[in-house]
N, C-alpha and C positions, 0 to 999 in steps of 0.2 A: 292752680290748686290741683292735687293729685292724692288720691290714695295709695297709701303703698301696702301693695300685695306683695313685694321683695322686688317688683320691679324695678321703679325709682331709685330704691337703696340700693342693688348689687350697680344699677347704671353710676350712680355717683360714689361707690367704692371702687369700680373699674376704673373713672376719671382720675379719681383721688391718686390711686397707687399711682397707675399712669405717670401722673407726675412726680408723685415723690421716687419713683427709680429714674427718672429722667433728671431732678434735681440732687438726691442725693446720694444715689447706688451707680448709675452709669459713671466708667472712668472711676472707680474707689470710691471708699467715703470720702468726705468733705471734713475734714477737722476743723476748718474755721466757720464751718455750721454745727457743730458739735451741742448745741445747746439745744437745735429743734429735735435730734432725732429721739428725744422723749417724745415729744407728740408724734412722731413718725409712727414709732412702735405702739403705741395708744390706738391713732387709728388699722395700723396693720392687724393689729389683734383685735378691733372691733369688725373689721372687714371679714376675719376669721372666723370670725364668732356667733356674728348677724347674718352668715350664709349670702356673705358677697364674696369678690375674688378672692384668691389664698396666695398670697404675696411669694408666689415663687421668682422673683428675679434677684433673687439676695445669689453672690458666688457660695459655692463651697466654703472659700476661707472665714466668710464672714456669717455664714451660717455656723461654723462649729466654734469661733468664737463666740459668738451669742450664744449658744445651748451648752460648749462647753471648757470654755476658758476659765482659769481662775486668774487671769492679769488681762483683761480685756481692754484695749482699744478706750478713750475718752467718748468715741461715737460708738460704740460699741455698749458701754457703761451705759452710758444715755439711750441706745435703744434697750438694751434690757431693765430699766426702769419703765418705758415704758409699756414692757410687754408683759411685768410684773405684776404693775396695775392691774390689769384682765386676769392675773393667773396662767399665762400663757408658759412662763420658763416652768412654774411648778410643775405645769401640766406636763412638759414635755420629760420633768428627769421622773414624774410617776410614770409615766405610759411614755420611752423612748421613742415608741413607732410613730410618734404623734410629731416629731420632728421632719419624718419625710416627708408631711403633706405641703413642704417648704422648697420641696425639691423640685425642681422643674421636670415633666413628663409630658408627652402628649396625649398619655390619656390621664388627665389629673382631678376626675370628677371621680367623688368621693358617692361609692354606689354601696348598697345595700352590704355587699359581699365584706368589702373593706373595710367598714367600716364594723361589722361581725368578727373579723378577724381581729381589728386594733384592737376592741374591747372584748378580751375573753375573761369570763366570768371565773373565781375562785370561793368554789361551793363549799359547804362544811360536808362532811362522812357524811355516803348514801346509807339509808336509812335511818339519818336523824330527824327529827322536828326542824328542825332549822331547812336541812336542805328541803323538804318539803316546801313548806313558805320562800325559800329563795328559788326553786325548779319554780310555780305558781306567778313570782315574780317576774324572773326571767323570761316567761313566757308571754306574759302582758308586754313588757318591752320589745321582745319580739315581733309582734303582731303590729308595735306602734311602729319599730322600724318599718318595717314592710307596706305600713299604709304608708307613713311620710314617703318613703324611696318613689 
């Protein structure tokens, strides 16, 4: 029995990935597994999501097929179904930048700064009512960033 304060869960989405680039990403895709890489992509985007690892061992080729092929691969197909489920492709053709958190780096911890830069806000005219209440807004998000970071 264990409570999960994000520990357990990032531990068993580290495992998780682990092996699904061991069984279906090292050496290409697997076409004659083509049918699990919906659940692949399910969990990769819940690993993304739930603040466990960020599945950067996808190649180049097969990351720009999945964000942005229009004749995508059959394992390909199958994982953008299942990154669909989450929201994950939507997300990434609103906020492009949201695709290199896929990319492999060595510093690939997603810090206050970064993640201030991916989401830059589009206010209405300084000195409306609106931006009033959106500046107000944005600033409460701010402060939440800053405590979570």
């Amino acid at each position: 029995e264990a409570h999960d304060f994000g520990g357990p869960r990032k531990e068993f989405f580290t495992e998780v990935l682990r092996e699904i680039n061991d069984k279906y990403f090292e050496n290409g895709l697997k076409l004659h597994l083509a049918d699990d890489y919906e659940v692949v992509g399910i969990i990769m985007g819940l690993s993304t999501l739930q603040n466990g690892r960020i599945p950067q061992f996808m190649k180049e080729e097969v990351r720009q097929e999945l964000f942005e092929s229009t004749m995508p691969s059959l394992c390909i197909k199958k994982l953008r179904i299942g990154f669909d489920k989450l929201g994950i492709c939507k997300l990434c053709k609103k906020l492009p930048q949201f695709m290199y958190m896929f990319v492999p780096n060595e510093n690939s911890i997603l810090t206050f700064r970064k993640l201030k830069f991916l989401l830059k806000p589009d206010f209405s005219p300084e000195g409306s009512n609106s931006r009033k209440y959106e500046n107000e807004v944005y600033a409460v998000f701010i402060a939440y960033l800053r405590e979570v970071a």
